[in-house]
Wavefront OBJ file of the C-alpha trace (Angstrom):
o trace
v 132.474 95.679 108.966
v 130.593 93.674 106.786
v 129.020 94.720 103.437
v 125.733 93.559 101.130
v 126.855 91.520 98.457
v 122.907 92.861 97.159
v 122.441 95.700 98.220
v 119.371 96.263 95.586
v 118.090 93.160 96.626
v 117.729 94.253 100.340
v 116.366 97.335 99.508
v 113.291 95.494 97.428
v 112.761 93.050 100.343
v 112.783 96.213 102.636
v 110.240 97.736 100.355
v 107.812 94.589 99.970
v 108.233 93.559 103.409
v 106.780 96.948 104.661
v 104.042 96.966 101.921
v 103.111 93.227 101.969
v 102.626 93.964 105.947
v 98.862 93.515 107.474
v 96.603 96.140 106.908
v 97.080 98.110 110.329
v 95.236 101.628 110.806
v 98.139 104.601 110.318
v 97.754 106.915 113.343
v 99.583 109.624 111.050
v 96.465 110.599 109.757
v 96.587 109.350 106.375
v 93.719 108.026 104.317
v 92.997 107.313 100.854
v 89.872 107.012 98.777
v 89.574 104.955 95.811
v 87.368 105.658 92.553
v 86.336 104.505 89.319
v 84.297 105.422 86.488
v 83.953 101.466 85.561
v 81.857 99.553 87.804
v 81.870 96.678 84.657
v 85.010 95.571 83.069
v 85.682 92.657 80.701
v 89.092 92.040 82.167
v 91.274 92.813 84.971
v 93.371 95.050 82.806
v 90.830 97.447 81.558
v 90.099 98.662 85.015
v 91.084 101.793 85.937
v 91.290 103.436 89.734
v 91.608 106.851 90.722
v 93.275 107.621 94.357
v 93.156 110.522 96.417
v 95.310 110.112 99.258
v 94.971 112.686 102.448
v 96.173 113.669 105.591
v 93.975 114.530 107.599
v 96.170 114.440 110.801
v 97.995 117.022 113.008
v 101.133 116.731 112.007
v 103.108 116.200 109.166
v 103.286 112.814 107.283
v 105.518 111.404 105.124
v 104.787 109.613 101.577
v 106.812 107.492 99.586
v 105.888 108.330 96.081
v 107.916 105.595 94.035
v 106.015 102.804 96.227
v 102.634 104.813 96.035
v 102.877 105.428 92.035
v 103.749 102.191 91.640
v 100.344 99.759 91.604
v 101.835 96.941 92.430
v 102.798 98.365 95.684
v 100.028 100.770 96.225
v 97.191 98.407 95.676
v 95.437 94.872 96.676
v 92.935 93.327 94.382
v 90.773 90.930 96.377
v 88.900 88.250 94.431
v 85.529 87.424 94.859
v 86.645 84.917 97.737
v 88.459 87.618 99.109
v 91.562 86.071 98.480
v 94.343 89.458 97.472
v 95.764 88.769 93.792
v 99.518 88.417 93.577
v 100.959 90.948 91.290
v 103.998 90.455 88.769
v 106.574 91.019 90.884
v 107.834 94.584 91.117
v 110.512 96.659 89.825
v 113.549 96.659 91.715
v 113.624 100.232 93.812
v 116.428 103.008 92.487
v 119.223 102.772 94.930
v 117.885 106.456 96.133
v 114.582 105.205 97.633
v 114.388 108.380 100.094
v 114.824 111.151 97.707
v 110.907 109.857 96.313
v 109.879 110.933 99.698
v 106.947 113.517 100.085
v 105.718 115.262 102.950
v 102.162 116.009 102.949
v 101.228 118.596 105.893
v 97.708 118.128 107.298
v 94.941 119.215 104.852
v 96.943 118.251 102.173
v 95.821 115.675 99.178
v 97.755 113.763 96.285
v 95.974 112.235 93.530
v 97.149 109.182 91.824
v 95.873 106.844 88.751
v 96.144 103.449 88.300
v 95.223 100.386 85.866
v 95.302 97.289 87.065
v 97.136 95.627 84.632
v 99.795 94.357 86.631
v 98.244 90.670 87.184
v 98.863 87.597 85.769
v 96.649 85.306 87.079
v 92.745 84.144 85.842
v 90.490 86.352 87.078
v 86.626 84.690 85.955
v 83.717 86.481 86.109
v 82.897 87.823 89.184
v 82.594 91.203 91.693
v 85.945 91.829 92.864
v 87.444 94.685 95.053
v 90.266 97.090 94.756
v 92.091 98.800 98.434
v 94.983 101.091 98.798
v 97.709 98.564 100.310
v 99.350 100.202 103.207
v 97.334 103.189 103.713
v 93.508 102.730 105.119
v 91.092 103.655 102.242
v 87.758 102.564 100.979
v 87.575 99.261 99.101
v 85.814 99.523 95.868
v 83.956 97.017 93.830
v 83.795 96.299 90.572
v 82.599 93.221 88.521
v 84.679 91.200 85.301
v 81.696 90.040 83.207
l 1 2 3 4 5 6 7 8 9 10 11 12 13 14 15 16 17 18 19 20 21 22 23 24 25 26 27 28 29 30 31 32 33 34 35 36 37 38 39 40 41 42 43 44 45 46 47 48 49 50 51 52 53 54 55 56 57 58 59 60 61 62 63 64 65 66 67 68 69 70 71 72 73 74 75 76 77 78 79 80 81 82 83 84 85 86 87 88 89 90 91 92 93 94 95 96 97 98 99 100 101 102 103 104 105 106 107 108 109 110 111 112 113 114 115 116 117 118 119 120 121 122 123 124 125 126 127 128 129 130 131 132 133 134 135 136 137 138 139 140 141 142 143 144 145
């Protein structure tokens, strides 16, 4: 039988491959929406998003609430090329990744806050946009002046 040498390493890769997947539509029913109270920042890092995420399915769904806290994982910032931001990279995950695992039963809602201070790139003046990563949501816009 043959053993990880990293095992915390495969669990990360495991983690950002699923995340840093293509935007596909979940048929579990899940759906976020994104707000902010800051349509103008003067940097990246003094933006602030609220998310409510929802199912509004027929069945159960699952949420994994150390990727979904976490706004690296939960979020894409999109440029004003559209281009998607790379983050600093993340944390690696606990060992335990599936005890952060919530089940949300239809009609159910979590709400989660974020600042999106996780970036080290330039980001010049410009409208920008801010989308849940691997759940479907609203993108919303904002502008660096």
């Amino acid at each position: 039988m043959r053993t990880l040498k990293y095992p915390s390493l495969t669990i990360l890769g495991a983690v950002l491959l699923g995340c840093a997947s293509p935007r596909v539509p979940q048929p579990n029913g899940l759906s976020g929406q994104l707000s902010s109270n800051q349509p103008h920042v003067s940097r990246l890092a003094d933006m602030g998003v609220s998310a409510s995420i929802a199912n509004h399915g027929p069945t159960n769904c699952t949420v994994n609430m150390w990727a979904t806290e976490n706004e690296i994982l939960a979020l894409e910032v999109l440029d004003p090329k559209g281009q998607v931001l790379p983050p600093v990279p993340p944390a690696l995950p606990p060992p335990d990744v599936k005890r952060y695992e919530r089940v949300l039963k239809p009609g159910e809602s979590l709400k989660f806050t974020y600042t999106l201070d996780e970036y080290m790139v330039e980001t010049p003046p410009g409208m920008y946009r801010v989308r849940l990563r691997r759940i479907p949501s609203n993108e919303l816009p904002f502008r660096i002046e």
